[in-house]
C-alpha positions in Angstrom: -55.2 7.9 33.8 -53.7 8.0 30.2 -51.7 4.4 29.9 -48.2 6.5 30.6 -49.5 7.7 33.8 -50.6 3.7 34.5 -47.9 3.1 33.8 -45.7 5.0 35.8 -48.6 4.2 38.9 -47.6 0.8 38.6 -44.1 1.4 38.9 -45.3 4.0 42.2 -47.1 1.2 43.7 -44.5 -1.4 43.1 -41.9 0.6 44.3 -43.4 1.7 47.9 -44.7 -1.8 48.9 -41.3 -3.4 48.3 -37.8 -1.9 48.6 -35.7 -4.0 46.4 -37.9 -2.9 43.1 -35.7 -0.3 41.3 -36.0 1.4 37.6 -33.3 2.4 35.6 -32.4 2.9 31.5 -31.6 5.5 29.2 -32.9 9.2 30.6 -35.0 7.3 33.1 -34.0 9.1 36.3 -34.1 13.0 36.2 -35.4 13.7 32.9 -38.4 10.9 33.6 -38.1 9.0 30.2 -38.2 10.1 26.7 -42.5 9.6 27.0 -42.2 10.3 30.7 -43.4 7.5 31.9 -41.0 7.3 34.7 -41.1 10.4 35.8 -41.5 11.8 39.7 -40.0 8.1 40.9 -36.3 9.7 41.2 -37.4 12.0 43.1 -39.7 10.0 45.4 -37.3 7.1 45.5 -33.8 8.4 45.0 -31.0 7.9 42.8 -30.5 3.9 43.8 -33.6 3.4 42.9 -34.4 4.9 40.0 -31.4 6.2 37.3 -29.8 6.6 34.4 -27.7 4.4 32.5 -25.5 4.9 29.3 -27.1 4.3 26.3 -26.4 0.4 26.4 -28.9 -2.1 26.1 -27.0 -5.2 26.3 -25.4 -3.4 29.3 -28.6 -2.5 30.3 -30.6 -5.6 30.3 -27.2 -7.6 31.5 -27.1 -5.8 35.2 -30.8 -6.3 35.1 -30.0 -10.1 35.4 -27.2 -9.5 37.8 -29.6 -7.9 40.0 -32.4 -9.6 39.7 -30.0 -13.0 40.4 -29.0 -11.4 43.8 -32.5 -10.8 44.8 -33.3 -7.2 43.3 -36.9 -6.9 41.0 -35.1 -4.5 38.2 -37.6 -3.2 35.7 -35.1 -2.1 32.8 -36.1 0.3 30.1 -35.3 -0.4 26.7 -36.0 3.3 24.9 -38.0 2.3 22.0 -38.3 -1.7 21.6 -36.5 -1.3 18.1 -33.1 -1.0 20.2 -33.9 -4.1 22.4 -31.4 -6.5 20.2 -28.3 -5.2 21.7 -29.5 -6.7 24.7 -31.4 -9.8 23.1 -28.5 -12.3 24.4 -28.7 -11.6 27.8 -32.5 -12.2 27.5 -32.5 -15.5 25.7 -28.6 -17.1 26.8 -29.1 -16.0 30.3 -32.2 -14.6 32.3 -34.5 -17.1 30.5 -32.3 -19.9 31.1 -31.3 -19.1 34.3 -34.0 -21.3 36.5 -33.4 -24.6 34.7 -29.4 -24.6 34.0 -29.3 -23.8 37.7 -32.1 -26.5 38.9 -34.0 -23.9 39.9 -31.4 -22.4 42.7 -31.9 -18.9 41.2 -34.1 -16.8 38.9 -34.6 -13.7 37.2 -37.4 -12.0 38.7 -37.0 -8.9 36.1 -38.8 -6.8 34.1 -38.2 -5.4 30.5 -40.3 -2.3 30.0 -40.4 -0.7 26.3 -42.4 1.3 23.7 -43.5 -1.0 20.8 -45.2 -0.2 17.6 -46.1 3.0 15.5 -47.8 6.2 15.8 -45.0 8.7 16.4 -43.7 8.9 12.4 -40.4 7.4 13.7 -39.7 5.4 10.6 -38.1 1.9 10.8 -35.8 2.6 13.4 -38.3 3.8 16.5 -41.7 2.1 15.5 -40.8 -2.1 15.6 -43.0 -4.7 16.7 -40.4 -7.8 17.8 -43.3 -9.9 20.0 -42.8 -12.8 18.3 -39.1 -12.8 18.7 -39.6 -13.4 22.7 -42.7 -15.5 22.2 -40.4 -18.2 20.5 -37.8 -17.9 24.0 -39.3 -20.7 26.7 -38.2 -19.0 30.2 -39.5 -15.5 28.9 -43.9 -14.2 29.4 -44.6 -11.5 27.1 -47.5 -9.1 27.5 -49.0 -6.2 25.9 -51.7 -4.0 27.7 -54.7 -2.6 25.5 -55.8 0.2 28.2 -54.2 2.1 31.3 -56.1 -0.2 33.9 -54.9 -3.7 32.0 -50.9 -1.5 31.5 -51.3 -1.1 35.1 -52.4 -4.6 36.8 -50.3 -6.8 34.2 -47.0 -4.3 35.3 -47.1 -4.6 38.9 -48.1 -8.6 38.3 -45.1 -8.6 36.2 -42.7 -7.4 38.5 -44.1 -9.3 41.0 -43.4 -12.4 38.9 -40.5 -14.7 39.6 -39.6 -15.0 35.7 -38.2 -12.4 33.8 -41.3 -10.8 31.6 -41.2 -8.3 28.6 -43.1 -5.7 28.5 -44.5 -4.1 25.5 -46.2 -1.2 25.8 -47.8 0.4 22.3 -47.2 3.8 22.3 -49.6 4.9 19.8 -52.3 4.0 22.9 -50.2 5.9 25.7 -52.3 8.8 25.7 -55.6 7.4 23.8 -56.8 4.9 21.6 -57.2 5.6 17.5 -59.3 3.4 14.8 -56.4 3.6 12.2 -57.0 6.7 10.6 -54.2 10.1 10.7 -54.9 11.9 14.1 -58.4 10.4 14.4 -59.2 9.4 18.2 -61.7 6.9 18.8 -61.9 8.5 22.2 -59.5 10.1 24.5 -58.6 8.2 27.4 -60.7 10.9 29.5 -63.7 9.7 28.8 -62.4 5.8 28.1 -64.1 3.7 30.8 -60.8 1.5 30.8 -59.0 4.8 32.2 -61.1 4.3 35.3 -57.7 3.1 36.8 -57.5 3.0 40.7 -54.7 4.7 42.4 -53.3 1.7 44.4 -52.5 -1.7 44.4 -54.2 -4.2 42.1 -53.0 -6.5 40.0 -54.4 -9.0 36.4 -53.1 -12.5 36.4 -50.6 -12.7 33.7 -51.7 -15.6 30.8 -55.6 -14.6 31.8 -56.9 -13.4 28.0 -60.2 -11.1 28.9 -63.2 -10.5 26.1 -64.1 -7.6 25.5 -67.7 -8.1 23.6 -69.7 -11.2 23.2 -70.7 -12.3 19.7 -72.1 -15.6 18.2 -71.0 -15.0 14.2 -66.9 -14.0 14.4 -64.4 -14.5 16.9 -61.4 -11.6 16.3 -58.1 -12.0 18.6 -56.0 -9.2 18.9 -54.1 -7.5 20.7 -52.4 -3.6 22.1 -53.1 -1.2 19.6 -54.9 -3.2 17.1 -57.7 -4.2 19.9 -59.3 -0.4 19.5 -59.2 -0.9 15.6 -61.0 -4.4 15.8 -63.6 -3.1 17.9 -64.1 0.1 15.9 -64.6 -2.0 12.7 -66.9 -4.3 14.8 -69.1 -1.6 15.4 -68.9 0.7 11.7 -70.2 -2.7 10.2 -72.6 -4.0 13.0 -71.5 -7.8 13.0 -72.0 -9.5 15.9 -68.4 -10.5 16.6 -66.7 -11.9 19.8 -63.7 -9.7 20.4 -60.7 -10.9 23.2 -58.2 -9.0 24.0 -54.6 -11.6 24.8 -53.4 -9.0 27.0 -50.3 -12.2 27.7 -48.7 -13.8 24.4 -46.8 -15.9 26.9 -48.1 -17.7 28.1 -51.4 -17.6 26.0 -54.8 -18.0 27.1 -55.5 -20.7 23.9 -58.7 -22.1 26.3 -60.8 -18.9 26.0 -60.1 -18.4 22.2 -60.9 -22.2 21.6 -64.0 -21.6 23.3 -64.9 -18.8 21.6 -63.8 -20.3 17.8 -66.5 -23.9 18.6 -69.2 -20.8 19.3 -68.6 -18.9 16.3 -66.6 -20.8 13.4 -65.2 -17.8 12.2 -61.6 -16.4 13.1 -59.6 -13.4 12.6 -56.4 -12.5 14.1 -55.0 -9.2 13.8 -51.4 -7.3 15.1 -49.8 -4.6 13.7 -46.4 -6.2 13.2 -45.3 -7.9 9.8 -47.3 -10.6 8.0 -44.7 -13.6 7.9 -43.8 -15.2 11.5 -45.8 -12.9 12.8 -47.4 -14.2 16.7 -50.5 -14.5 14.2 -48.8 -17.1 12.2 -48.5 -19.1 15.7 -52.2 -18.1 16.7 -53.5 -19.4 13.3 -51.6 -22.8 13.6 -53.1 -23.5 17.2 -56.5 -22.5 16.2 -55.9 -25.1 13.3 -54.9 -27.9 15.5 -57.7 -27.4 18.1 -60.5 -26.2 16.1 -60.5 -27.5 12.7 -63.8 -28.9 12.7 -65.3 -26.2 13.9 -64.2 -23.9 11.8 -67.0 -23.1 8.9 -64.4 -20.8 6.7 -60.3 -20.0 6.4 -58.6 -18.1 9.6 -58.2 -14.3 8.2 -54.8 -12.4 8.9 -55.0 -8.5 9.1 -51.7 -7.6 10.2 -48.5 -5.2 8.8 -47.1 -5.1 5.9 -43.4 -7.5 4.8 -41.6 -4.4 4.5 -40.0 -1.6 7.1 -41.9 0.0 8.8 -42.1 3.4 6.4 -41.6 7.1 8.1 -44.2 9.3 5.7 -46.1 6.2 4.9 -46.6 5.1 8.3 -50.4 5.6 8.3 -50.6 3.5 4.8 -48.3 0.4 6.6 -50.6 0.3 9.9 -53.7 -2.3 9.4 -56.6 0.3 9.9 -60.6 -0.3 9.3 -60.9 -0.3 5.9 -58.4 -3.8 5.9 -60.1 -5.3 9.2 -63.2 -4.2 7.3 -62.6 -6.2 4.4 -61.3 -9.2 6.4 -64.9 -9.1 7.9 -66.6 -9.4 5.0 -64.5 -12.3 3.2 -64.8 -14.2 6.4 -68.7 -13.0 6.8 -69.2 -13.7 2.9 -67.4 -17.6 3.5 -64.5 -16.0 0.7 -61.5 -16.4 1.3 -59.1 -13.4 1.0 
């Protein structure tokens, strides 16, 4: 499986072992999604449980609560994560709140599902990266997969979850992970071990970070798309780095990257949204607190650019090898960059 094909798996599964899961947003029902992802569940499931909505997102994300209050698991599709901030009240004012201002009588046991990140030329309007925006909302886990099998176990545990979780799926990585460069495949998900992804039921525990290769010099912490350009540069330049995938923001696995940092004494963080308050800004300040003495040189940032996200430039704004290289070889070299 590609990670759209997970994807929509997950969903499968989800939706046969339990009758109040339903799927709905814009162009969701007949059409299957603008990147298809939802596509054959309208058919399978019908037109209650998976359908179309106007193009609303506060609308969207508000029945979401409704339902989910009243016992439905909604997963709600937000088109492209750059339109998600119609709907950003509802998130924070109610479904995250909802536990605790109602001692715990009712919850939100929802799902926002949307497309994050670059790799389609859409410009500033359809290529966002807002995770730290829901990291900083207590009542809210956020998640990103790196591969179809982790897209697939964290979305069914996510829907299974009685707290509303957003779901950020990168869509440069739907059909196959790149290193960076224009139109340059590390390897298609064909021959990917991680699209090894078994048909039925299964699920990853959400908040669980997983590492992806051992090393003893550099610890990196990443995240979605930028996971397959850390462990490209790992391998051009032959350092023997640690690399762990988050997988879960929030609520983050700080234990295994502690662990990790009093091995190696070197850190780099890397995501492809913007530089300032960026979830690395947060990563970088908890490393600080629990690690300082281990640390041997200054935490390294690769990450986006302070600007929008450019339409022609696109390739020039995402962090690619040569920057994660160069971050290597400050941290390697005990400069700081």
């Amino acid at each position: 499986m590609n990670m759209i094909q997970a994807v929509n798996s997950a969903m499968d599964v989800a939706m046969e072992r339990d009758d109040s899961v339903c799927v709905f947003g814009e162009d969701v029902g007949y059409y299957g999604g603008v990147f298809r992802a939802t596509a054959g569940l309208q058919k399978k499931y019908g037109k209650t449980r998976a359908f179309d909505t106007p193009i609303n997102e506060c609308g969207i994300i508000g029945v979401a609560v409704g339902m989910a209050t009243y016992g439905l698991k909604p997963i709600a599709e937000i088109q492209f994560a750059d339109y998600i901030y119609p709907g950003l009240d509802q998130i924070v004012s109610e479904a995250a709140r909802l536990r605790y201002r109602s001692a715990g009588e009712f919850t939100a046991p929802m799902v926002v599902r949307t497309p994050s990140g670059g790799g389609i030329f859409g410009g500033q309007t359809h290529s966002q990266s807002p995770e730290s925006i829901f990291t900083h909302i207590c009542g809210v886990k956020t998640v990103i997969p790196s591969t179809p099998y982790d897209a697939k176990g964290l979305l069914i545990a996510a829907i299974e979850d009685p707290d509303p979780v957003i779901f950020f799926e990168p869509k440069r990585i739907y059909n196959g992970p790149f290193d960076g460069h224009y139109d340059n495949p590390v390897q298609p998900w064909s021959k990917h071990p991680a699209s090894e992804v078994p048909e039925g039921y299964f699920t990853i525990p959400l908040g669980k970070a997983k590492v992806l290769r051992e090393g003893e010099a550099l610890t990196i912490v990443t995240y979605g798309t930028m996971v397959h350009v850390a462990m490209r540069a790992v391998e051009d330049l032959g350092v023997d780095a640690e690399v762990i995938d988050l997988r879960t923001l929030l609520p983050l696995d700080i234990e295994t990257i502690e662990e990790s940092i009093k091995k190696t004494g070197r850190c780099i963080i890397m995501h492809e949204a913007t530089r300032t308050s960026g979830f690395g800004s947060e990563l970088s300040a908890l490393v600080q607190e629990r690690c300082f003495y281990h640390l041997e040189v200054p935490i390294e940032r690769v990450t986006g650019y302070d600007t929008p996200y450019p339409h022609s430039l696109e390739w020039a704004y995402f962090p690619g090898p040569v920057r994660t290289r160069l971050a290597i070889e400050r941290v390697m070299e005990n400069v700081s960059g």
